[in-house]
Backbone as CSV, one residue per row, in Angstrom:
resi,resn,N_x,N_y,N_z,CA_x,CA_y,CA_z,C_x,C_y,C_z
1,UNK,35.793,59.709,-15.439,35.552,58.426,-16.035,36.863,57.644,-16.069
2,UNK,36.548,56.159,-15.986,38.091,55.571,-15.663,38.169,54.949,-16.906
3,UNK,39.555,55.008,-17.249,39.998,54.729,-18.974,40.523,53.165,-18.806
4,UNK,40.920,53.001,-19.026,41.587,51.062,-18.865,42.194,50.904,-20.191
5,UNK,43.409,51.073,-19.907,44.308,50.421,-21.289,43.796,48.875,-21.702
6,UNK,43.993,48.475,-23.010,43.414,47.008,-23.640,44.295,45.741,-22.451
7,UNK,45.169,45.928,-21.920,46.343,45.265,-21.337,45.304,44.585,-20.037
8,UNK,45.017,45.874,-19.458,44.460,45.868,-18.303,43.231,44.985,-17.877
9,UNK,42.188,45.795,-19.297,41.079,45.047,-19.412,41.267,43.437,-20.104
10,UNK,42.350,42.714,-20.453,42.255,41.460,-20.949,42.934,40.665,-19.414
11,UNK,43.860,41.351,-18.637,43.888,41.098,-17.337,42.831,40.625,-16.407
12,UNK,42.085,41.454,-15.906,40.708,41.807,-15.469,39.744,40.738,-16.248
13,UNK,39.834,40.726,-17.319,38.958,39.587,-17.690,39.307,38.238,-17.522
14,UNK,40.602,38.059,-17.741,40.733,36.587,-17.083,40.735,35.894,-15.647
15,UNK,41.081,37.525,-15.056,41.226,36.961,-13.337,40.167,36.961,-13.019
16,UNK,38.812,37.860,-14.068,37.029,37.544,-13.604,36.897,35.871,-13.886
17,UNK,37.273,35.466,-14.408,36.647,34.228,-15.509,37.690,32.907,-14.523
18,UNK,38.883,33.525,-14.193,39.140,32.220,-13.196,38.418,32.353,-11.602
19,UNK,38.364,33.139,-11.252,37.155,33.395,-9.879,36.212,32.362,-10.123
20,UNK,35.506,32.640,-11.596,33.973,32.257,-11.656,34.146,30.536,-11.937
21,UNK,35.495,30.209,-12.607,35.965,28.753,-12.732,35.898,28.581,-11.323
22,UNK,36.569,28.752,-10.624,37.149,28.306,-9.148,35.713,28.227,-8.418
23,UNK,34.828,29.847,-8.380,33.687,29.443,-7.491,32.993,28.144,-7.905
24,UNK,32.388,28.194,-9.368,31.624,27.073,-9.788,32.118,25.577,-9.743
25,UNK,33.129,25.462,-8.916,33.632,24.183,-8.837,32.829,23.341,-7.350
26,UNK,32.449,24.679,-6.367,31.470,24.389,-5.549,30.350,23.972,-5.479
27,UNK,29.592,23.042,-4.866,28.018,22.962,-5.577,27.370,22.898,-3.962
28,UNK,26.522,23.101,-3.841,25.593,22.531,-2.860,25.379,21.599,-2.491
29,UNK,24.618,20.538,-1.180,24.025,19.433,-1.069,22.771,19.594,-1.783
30,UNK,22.311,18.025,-1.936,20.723,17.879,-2.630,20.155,18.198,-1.757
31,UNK,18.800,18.594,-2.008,18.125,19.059,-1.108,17.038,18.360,-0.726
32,UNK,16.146,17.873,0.241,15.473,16.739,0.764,14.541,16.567,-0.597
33,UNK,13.616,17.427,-0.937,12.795,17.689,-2.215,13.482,16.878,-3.012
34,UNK,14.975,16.989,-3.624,15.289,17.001,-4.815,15.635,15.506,-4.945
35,UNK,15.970,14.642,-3.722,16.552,13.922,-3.244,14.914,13.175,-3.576
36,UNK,13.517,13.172,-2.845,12.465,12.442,-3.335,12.102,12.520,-5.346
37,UNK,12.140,13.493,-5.401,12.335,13.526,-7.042,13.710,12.338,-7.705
38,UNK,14.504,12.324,-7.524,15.392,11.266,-7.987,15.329,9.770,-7.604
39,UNK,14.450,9.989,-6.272,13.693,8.627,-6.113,12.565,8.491,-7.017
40,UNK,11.670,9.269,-7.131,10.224,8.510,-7.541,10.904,8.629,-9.298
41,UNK,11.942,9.261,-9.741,12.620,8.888,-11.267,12.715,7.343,-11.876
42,UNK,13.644,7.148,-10.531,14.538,6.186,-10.412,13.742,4.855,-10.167
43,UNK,12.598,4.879,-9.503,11.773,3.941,-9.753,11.042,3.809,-10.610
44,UNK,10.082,4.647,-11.138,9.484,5.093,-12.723,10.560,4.192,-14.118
45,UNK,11.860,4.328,-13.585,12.741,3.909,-14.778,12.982,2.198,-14.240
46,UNK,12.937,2.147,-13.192,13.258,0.732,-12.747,11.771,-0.508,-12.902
47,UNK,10.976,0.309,-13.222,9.649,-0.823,-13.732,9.487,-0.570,-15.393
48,UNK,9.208,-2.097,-15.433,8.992,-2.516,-17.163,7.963,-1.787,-17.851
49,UNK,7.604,-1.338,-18.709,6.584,-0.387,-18.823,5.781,-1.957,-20.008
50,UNK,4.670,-2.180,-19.618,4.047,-2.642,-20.954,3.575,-2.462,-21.966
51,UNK,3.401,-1.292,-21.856,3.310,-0.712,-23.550,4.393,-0.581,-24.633
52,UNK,5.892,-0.236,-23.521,7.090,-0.356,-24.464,7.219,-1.944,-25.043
53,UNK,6.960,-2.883,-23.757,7.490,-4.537,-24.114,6.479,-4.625,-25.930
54,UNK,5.074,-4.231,-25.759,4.022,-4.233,-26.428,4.718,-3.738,-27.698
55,UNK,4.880,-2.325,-27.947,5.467,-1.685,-29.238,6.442,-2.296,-30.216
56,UNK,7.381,-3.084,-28.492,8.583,-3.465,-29.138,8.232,-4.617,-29.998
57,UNK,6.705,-5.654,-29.656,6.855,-7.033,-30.478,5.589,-6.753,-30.848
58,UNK,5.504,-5.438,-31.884,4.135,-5.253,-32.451,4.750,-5.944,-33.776
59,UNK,5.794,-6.292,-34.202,6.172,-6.555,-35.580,5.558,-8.927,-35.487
60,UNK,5.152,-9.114,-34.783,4.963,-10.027,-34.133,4.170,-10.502,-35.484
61,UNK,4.380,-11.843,-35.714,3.323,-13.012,-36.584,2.248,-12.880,-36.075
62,UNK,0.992,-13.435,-36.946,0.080,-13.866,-36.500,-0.282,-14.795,-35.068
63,UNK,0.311,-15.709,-35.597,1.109,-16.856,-34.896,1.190,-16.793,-33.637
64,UNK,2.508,-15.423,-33.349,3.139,-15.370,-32.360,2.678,-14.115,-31.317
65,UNK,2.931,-14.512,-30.036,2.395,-13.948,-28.916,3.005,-12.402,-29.001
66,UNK,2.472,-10.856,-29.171,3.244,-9.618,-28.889,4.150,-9.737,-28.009
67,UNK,3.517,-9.725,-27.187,4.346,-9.700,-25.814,5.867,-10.672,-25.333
68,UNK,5.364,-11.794,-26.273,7.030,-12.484,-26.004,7.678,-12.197,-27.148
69,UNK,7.590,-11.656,-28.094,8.256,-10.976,-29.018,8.837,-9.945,-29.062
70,UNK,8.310,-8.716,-28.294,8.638,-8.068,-27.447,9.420,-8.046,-26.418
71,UNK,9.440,-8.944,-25.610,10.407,-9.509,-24.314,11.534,-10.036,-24.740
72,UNK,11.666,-10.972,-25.942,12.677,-10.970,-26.900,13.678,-10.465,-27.318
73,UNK,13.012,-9.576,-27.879,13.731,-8.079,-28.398,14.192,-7.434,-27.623
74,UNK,13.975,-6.678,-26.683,14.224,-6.324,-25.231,15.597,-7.307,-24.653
75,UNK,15.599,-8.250,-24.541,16.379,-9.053,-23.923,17.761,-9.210,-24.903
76,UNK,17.289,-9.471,-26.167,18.597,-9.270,-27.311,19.536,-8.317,-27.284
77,UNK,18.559,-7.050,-27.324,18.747,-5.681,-27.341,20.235,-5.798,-26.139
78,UNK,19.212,-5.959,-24.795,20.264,-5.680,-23.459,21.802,-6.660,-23.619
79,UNK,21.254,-7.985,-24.124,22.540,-9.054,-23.848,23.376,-7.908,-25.183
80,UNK,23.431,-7.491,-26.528,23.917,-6.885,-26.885,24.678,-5.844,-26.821
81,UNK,24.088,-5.003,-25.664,24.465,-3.841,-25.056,25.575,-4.136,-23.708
82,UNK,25.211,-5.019,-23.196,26.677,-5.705,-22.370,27.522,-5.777,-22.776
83,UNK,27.507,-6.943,-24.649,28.588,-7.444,-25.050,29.157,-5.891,-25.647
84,UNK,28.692,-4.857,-25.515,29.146,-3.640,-26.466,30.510,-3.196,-25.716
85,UNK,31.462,-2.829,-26.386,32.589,-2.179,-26.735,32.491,-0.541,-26.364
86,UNK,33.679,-0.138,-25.974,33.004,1.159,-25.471,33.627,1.954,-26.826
87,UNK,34.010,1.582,-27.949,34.580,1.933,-28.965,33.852,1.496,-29.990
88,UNK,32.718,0.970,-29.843,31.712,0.423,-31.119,30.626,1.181,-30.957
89,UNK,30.538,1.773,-32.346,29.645,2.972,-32.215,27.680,2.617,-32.723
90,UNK,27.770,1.531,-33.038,26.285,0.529,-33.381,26.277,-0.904,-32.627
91,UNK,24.870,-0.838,-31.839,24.731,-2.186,-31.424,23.910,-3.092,-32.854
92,UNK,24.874,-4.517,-32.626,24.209,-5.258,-33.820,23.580,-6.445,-32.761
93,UNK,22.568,-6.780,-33.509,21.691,-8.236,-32.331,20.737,-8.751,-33.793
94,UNK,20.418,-9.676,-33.080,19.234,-10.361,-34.115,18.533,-10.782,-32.920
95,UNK,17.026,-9.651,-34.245,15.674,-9.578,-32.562,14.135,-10.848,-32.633
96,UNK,14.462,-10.594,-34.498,12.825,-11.445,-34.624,13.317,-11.881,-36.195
97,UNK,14.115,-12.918,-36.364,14.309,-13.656,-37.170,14.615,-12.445,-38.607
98,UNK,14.498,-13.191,-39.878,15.225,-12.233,-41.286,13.678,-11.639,-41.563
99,UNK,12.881,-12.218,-41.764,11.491,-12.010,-42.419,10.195,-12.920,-41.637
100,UNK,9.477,-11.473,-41.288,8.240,-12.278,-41.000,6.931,-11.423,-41.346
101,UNK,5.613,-12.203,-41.338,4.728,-11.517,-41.619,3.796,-11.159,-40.533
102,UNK,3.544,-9.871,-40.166,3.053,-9.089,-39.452,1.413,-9.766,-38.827
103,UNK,0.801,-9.040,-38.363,-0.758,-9.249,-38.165,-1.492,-8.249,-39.230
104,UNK,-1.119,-7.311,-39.844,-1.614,-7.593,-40.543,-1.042,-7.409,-41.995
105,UNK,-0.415,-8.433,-42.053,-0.682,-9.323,-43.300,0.803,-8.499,-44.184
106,UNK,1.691,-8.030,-43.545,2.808,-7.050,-44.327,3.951,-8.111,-43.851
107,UNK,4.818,-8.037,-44.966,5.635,-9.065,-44.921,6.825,-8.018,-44.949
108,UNK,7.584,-7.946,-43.347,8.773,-7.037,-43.520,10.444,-8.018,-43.444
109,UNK,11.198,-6.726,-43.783,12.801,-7.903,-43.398,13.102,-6.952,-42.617
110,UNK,13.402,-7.685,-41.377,14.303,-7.202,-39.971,15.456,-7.150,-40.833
């Protein structure tokens, strides 16, 4: 049986562990498969979804149309996220005025 002084084995363990640094620095090409998967993503993410625009301006007046309330918000949101700082850790925007009353009938403050 082979004995290994503590010296040896903390040796041995680091010259395992830089190998496995060094190999894993290698990667493969994408692979044709993986390459259509990051397409059909990438388009999935690149169309507006209408149910999100919808959710987003469910807080919407009577009054006022969901959907451009929604588109609104959305649009605030993004011009906000431009003006963002890569050192500011909250986006601030104003999406749908201080107070409004809902459809039905709840009177919230943005």
């Amino acid at each position: 049986m082979l004995h290994l002084n503590r010296t040896t084995k903390l040796i041995l363990f680091i010259a395992a562990t830089l190998i496995m640094l060094v190999y894993l620095q290698f990667d493969e090409d994408v692979s044709p498969t993986a390459k259509e998967w990051i397409s059909i993503v990438e388009e999935t993410r690149s169309t507006e979804s209408k149910s999100f625009i919808y959710l987003s301006g469910i807080m919407a007046s009577e009054s006022d149309d969901v959907l451009e309330v929604g588109l609104k918000k959305i649009s605030a949101y993004k011009l906000a996220e431009e003006r963002l700082d890569y050192l500011d850790e909250q986006i601030h925007y104003t999406d749908y005025g201080t107070c409004q009353r809902s459809a039905l009938g709840i009177e919230r403050d943005l």
